[in-house]
PLY file of the C-alpha trace (Angstrom):
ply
format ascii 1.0
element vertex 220
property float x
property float y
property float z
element edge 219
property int vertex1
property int vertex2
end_header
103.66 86.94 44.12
106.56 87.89 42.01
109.60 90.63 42.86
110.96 92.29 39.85
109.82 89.41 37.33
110.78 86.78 39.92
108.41 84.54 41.81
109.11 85.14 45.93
107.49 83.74 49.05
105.23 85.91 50.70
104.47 86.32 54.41
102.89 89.49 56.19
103.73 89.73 59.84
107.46 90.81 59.99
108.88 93.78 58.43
113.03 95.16 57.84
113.95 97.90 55.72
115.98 97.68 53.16
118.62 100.70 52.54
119.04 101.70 49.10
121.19 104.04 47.01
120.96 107.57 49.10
118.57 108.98 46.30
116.60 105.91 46.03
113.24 105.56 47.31
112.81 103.86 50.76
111.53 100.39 50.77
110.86 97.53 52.94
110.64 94.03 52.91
109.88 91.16 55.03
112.80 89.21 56.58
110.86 85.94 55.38
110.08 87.30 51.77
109.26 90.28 50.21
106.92 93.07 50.94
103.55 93.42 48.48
102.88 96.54 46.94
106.10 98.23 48.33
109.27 96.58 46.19
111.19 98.26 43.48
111.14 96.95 40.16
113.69 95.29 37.81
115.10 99.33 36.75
115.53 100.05 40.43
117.61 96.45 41.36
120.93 98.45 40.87
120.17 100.16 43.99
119.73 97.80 46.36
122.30 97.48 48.56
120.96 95.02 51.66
120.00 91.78 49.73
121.19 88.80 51.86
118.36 88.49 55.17
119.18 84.94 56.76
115.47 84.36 57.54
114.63 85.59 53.54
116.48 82.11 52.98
114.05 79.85 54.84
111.93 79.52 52.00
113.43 77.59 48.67
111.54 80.26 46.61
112.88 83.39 48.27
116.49 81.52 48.70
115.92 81.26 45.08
114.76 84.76 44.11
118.03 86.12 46.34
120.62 83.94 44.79
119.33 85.90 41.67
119.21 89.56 42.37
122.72 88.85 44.17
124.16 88.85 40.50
123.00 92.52 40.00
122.66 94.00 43.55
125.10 97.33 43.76
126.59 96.09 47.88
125.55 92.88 49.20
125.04 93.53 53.02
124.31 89.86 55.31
122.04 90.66 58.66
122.29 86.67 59.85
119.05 87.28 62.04
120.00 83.73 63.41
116.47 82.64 64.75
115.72 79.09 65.62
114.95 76.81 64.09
115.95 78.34 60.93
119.37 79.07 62.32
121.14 76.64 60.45
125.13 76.20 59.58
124.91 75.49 55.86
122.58 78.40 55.16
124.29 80.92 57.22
127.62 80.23 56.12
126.40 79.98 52.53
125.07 83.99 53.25
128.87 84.91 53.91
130.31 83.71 50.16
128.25 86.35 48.73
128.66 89.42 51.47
130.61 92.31 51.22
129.44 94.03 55.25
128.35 91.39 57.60
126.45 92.37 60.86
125.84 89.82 63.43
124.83 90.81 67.56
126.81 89.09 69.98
124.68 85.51 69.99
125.54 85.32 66.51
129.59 86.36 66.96
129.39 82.97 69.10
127.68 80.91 66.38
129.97 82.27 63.78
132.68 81.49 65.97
132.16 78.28 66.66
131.57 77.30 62.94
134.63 78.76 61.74
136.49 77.79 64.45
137.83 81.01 66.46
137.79 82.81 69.23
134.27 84.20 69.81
135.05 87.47 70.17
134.32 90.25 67.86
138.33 90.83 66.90
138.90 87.03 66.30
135.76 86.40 64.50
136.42 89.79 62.30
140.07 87.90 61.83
138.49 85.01 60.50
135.73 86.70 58.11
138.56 88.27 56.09
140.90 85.71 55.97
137.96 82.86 54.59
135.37 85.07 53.18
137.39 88.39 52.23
134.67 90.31 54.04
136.38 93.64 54.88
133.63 95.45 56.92
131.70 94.37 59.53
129.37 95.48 62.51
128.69 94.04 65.81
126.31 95.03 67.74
126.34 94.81 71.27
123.23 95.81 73.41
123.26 98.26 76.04
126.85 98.42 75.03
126.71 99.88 71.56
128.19 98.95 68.86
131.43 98.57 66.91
132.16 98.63 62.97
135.29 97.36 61.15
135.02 99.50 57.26
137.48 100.86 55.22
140.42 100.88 57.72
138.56 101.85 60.44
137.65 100.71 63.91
135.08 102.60 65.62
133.50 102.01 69.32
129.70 103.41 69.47
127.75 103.71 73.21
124.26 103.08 73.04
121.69 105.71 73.93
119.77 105.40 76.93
115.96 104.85 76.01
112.73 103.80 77.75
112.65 100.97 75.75
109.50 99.96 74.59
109.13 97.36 71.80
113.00 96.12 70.59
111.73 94.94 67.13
112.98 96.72 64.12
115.31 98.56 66.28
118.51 96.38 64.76
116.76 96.44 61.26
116.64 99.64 61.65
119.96 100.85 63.18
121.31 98.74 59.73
119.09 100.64 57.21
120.68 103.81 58.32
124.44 102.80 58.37
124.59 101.52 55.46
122.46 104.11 53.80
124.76 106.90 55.38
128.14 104.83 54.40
126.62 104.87 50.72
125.86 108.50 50.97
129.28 109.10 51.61
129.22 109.92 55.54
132.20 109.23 57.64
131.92 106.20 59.46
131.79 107.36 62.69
129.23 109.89 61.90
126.75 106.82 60.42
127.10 104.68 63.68
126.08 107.98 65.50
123.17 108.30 63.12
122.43 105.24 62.90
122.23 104.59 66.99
120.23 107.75 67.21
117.52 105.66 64.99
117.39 102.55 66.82
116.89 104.06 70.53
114.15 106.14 68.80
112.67 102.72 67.02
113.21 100.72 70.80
111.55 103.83 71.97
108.44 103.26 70.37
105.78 100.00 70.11
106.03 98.61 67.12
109.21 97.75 63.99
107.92 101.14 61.74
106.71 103.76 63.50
106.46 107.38 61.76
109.14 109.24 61.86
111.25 112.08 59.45
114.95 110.50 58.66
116.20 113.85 58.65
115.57 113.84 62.16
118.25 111.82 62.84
120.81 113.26 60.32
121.14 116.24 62.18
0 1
1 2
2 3
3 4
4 5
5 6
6 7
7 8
8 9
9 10
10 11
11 12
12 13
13 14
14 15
15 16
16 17
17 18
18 19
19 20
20 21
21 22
22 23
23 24
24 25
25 26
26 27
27 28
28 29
29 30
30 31
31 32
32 33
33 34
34 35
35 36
36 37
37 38
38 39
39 40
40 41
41 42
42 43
43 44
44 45
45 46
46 47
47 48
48 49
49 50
50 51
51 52
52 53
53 54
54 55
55 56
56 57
57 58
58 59
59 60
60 61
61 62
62 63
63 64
64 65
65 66
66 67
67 68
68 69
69 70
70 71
71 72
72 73
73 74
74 75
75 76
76 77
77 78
78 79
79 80
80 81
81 82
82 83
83 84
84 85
85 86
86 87
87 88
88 89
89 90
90 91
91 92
92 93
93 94
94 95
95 96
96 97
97 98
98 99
99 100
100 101
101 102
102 103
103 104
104 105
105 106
106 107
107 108
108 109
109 110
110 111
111 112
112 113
113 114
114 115
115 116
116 117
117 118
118 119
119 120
120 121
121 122
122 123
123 124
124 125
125 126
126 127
127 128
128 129
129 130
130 131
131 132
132 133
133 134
134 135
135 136
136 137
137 138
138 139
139 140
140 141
141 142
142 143
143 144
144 145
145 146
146 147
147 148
148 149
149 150
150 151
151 152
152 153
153 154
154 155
155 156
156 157
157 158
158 159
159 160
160 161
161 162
162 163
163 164
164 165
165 166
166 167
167 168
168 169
169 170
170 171
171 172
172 173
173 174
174 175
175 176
176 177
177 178
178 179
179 180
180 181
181 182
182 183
183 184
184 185
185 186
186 187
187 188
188 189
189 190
190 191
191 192
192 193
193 194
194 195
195 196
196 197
197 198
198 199
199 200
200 201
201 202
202 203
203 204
204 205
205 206
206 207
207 208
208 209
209 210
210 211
211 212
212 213
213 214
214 215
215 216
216 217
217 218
218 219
């Protein structure tokens, strides 16, 4: 199959969205290649604003097809999604020279760390991502402890929501499409991490990475 004139590998079991510009569309992709039927097309490449999915890399063609629409993405976001065996140094330090926002959970804060040789903790390795990479903002998150979010100047703590938690899939994915889609919009940042929690216990509320649901819900 081909993505906006570019050949990419395609797999159909595992979905993430992908945030775009606020007045964008909504699409998805698949963490190991893209989405048929559902991806924007070379006009709409401006807008993208998550391009860099550590498991998009496992395949040379999609590694390929990235490295390209890097050159013209609008914010290049980097979700690690370390998952063995594809969790690999070269490739997931290789993600970092191109990111602008990094978010890593707490496993990956101790890969991270241990690769670029810090503390593995989420101030040290923050430390360490600006002073070799220049990457300004970044997100941890945490679990049943929330998260926390380094952008712009600011440092914000967010608690997680208790759930009944049913399926966890796309409840990170998810929890990312709508902080970075909010911080685009122009929403404070501490009013995106609320948003943006609010999502994910409602996504690890549910069986399943997409179930139905009205965004607007969660703006409110």
């Amino acid at each position: 199959m081909r993505f906006a004139g570019f050949p990419v590998h395609e797999q159909r079991h595992r979905h993430a969205p992908v945030a775009l510009a606020r007045n964008a569309p909504v699409r998805t992709v698949l963490d190991h290649g893209f989405q048929p039927g559902t991806a924007p097309g070379r006009e709409e490449l401006g807008a993208i604003h998550r391009g860099i999915g550590g498991l998009a890399q496992r395949s040379a063609t999609s590694a390929a097809a990235l490295r390209t629409l890097l050159g013209i993405a609008g914010w290049r976001v980097f979700d690690a999604n370390l998952r063995a065996p594809h969790d690999g140094r070269e490739a997931a330090l290789a993600g970092l020279e191109h990111a602008e926002f990094v978010k890593l959970n707490l496993h990956e804060v101790h890969a991270f760390a241990g690769w670029l040789g810090t503390a593995p903790t989420p101030a040290a390795l923050r430390g360490a991502l600006l002073a070799d990479f220049g990457i300004r903002s970044l997100c941890i998150t945490e679990g049943e402890r929330g998260a926390r979010l380094w952008h712009e100047g600011v440092v914000l703590e967010q608690p997680a929501l208790p759930c009944e938690v049913a399926d966890t899939i796309g409840a990170g994915d998810s929890f990312l499409a709508m902080l970075v889609t909010e911080l685009l919009g122009g929403s404070d940042p501490a009013a995106a991490m609320r948003r943006a929690t609010r999502l994910a216990s409602f996504v690890a509320s549910r069986t399943g990475a997409l179930p139905d649901y009205d965004a607007a819900r969660f703006r409110a």
